[in-house]
C-alpha positions in Angstrom: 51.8 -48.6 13.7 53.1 -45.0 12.8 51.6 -45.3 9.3 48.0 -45.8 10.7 48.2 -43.5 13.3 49.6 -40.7 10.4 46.3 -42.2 9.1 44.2 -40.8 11.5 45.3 -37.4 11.6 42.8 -34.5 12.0 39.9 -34.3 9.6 38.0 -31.4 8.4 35.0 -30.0 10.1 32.0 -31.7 8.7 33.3 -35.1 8.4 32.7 -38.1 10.2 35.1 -38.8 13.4 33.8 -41.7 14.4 31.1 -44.6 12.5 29.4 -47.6 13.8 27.5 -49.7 12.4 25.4 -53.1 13.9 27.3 -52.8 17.1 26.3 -56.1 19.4 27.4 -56.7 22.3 26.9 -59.8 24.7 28.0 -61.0 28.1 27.8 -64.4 30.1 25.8 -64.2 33.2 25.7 -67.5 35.4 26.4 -69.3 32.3 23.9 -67.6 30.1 24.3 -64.8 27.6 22.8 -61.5 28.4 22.3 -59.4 25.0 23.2 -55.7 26.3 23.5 -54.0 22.8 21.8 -55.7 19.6 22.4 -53.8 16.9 21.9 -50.2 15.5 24.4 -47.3 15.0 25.9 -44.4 14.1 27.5 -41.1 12.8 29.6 -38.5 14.7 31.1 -35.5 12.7 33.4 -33.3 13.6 32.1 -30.3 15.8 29.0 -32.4 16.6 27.8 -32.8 19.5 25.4 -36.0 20.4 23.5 -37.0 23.2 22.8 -40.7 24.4 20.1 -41.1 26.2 17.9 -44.2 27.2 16.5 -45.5 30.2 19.3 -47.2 33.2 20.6 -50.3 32.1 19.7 -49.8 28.8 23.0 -50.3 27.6 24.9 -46.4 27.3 27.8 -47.1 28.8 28.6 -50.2 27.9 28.2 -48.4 24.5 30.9 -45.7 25.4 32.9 -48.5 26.7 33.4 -50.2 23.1 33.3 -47.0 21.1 36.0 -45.6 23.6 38.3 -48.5 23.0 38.6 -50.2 25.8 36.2 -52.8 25.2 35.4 -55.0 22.1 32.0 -55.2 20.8 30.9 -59.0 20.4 30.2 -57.7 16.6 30.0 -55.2 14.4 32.3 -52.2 13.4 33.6 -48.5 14.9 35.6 -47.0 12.5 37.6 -43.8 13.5 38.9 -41.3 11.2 37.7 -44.1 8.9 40.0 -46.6 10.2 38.4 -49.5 11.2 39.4 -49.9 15.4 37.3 -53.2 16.2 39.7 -55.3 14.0 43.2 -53.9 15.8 45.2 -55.3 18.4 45.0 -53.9 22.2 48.2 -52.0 21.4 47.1 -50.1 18.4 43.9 -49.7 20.0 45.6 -47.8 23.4 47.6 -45.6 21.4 44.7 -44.3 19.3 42.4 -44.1 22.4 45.5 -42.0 24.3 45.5 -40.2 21.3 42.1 -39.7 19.3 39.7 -39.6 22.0 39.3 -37.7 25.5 37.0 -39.2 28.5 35.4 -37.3 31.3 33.8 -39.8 33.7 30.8 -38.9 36.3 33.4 -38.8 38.7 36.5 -37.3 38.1 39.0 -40.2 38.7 41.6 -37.8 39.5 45.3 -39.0 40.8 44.9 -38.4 44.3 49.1 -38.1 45.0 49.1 -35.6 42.3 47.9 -31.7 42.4 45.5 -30.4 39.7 48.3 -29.2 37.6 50.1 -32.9 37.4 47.0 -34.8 36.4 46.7 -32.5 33.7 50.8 -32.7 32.9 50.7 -36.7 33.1 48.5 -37.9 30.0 51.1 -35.4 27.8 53.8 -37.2 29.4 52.5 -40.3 28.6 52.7 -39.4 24.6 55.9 -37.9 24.9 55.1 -34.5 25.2 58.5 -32.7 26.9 58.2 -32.4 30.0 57.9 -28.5 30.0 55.7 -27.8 26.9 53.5 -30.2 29.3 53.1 -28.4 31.6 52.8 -24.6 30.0 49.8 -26.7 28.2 48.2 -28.0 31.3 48.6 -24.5 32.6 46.5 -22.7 29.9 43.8 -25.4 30.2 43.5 -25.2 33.8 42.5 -21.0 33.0 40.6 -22.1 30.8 38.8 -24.7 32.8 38.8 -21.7 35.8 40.7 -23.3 37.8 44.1 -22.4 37.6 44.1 -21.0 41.5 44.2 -24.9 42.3 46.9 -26.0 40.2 48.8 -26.7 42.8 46.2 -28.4 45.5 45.2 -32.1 45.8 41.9 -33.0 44.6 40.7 -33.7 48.2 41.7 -30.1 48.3 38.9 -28.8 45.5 35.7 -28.8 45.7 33.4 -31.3 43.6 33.0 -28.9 40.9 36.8 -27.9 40.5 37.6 -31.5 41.2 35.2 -32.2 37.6 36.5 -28.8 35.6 40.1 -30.6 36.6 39.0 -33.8 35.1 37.6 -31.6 31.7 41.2 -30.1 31.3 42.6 -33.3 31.7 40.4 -34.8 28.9 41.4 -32.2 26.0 45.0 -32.9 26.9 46.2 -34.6 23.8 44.1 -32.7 22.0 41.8 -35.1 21.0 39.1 -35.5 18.1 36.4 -36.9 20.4 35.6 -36.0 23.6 33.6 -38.8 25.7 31.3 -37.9 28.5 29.8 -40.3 30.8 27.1 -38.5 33.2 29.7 -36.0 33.2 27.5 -34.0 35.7 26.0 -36.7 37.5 27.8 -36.3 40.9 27.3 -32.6 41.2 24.9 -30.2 42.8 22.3 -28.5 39.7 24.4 -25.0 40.2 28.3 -26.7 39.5 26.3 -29.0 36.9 25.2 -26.9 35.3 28.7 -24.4 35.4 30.2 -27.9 34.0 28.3 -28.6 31.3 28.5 -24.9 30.2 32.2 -25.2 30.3 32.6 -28.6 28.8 30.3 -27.2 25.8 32.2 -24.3 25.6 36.0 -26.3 25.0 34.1 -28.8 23.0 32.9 -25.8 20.5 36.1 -23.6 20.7 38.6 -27.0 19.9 36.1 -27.9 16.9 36.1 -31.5 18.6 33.0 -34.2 18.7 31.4 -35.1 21.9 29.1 -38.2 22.3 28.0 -37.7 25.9 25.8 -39.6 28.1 22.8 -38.3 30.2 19.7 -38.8 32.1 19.2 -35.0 32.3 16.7 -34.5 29.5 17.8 -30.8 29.8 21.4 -31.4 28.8 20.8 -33.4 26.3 18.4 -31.1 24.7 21.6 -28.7 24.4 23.2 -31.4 21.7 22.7 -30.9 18.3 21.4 -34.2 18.6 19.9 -37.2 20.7 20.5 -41.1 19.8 19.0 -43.8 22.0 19.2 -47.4 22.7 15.8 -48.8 23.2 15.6 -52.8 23.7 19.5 -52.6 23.0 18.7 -51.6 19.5 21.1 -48.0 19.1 19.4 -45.4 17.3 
């Protein structure tokens, strides 16, 4: 397991992060299948920054879900770092996703029992970061996140758009290679969306990472460098 993960290490700017390629996916419904995705694919570089954007149902995040690791497509391949991540086992796959890839979720899914500066500190912990290298890290993203006055409050303490520039610190972490967003402004007022997105641009650019992110807001996803789409479960 080391070996591959050594394999996967940072990659220079330019290069592709993540690949996929005739990515299918299928589910059973009252005993019949229902085709979601159906083929299609794509490239994400380093420093990139894409959009996904199709109509509701369409497919997105069922995409993000089997790019993100933590679901298998019914077929095809997502290579990472050029390692091919459909074909590993669930442990492999959960350390490269804790490792290689940050999420930020429409709502922030923060730990409730746990102030801003902990749900930061925990992911770190989780990899075996010490304990107090941790939290010095979790400190400097929470100022850079602005929110570093709440480091120390609950999130039913914060406000929706702390509770969601929380949530962006959390995601860079680890220090990942891809960031994934999923409507990462969706449950916020057009003022704090809009100071999210700014913000979550503004790590994304600054850390050199790739972001695939999806939106409905045609005027976010006119910021990517550029838009893919699923249309009749075909990704493209």
């Amino acid at each position: 397991m080391a070996n591959i993960l050594n394999s996967l290490s940072k990659i220079p700017s330019g290069d592709v992060v993540m690949s996929v390629r005739d990515i299918k996916k299928t589910f059973v419904e009252g005993g019949q299948p229902l085709h979601i995705l159906r083929g299609g694919g794509f490239d994400l570089h380093r420093g990139e920054i894409i959009a996904l954007v199709g109509p509701s149902g369409c497919g997105k995040s069922t995409l993000l879900q089997c790019v993100g690791l933590l679901d298998k497509p019914t077929s095809g391949s997502i290579l990472i770092n050029g390692a091919a991540v459909h074909k590993m086992d669930e442990d492999l796959r959960t350390n490269i996703r804790r490792t290689k890839i940050g999420f930020v979720y429409q709502k922030h899914n923060l730990l409730s029992d746990f102030t801003a500066l902990e749900n930061v500190v925990l992911p770190m912990l989780t990899n075996g970061v010490p304990e107090s290298a941790a939290i010095s890290r979790a400190a400097k993203l929470l100022r850079a996140a602005n929110v570093a006055h709440r480091a120390s409050h609950y999130p039913s303490e914060m406000s929706g758009g702390e509770q969601q520039r929380t949530a962006v610190a959390r995601a860079l972490a680890n220090t990942p290679d891809i960031l994934l967003a999923d409507e990462p402004t969706g449950s916020l007022d057009p003022q704090h969306a809009t100071t999210v997105f700014d913000l979550l641009l503004d790590l994304v650019r600054k850390n050199k990472m790739a972001m695939l992110f999806v939106t409905h807001d045609m005027n976010l996803a006119s910021r990517a460098d550029r838009r893919i789409t699923i249309k009749n479960g075909i990704v493209e």
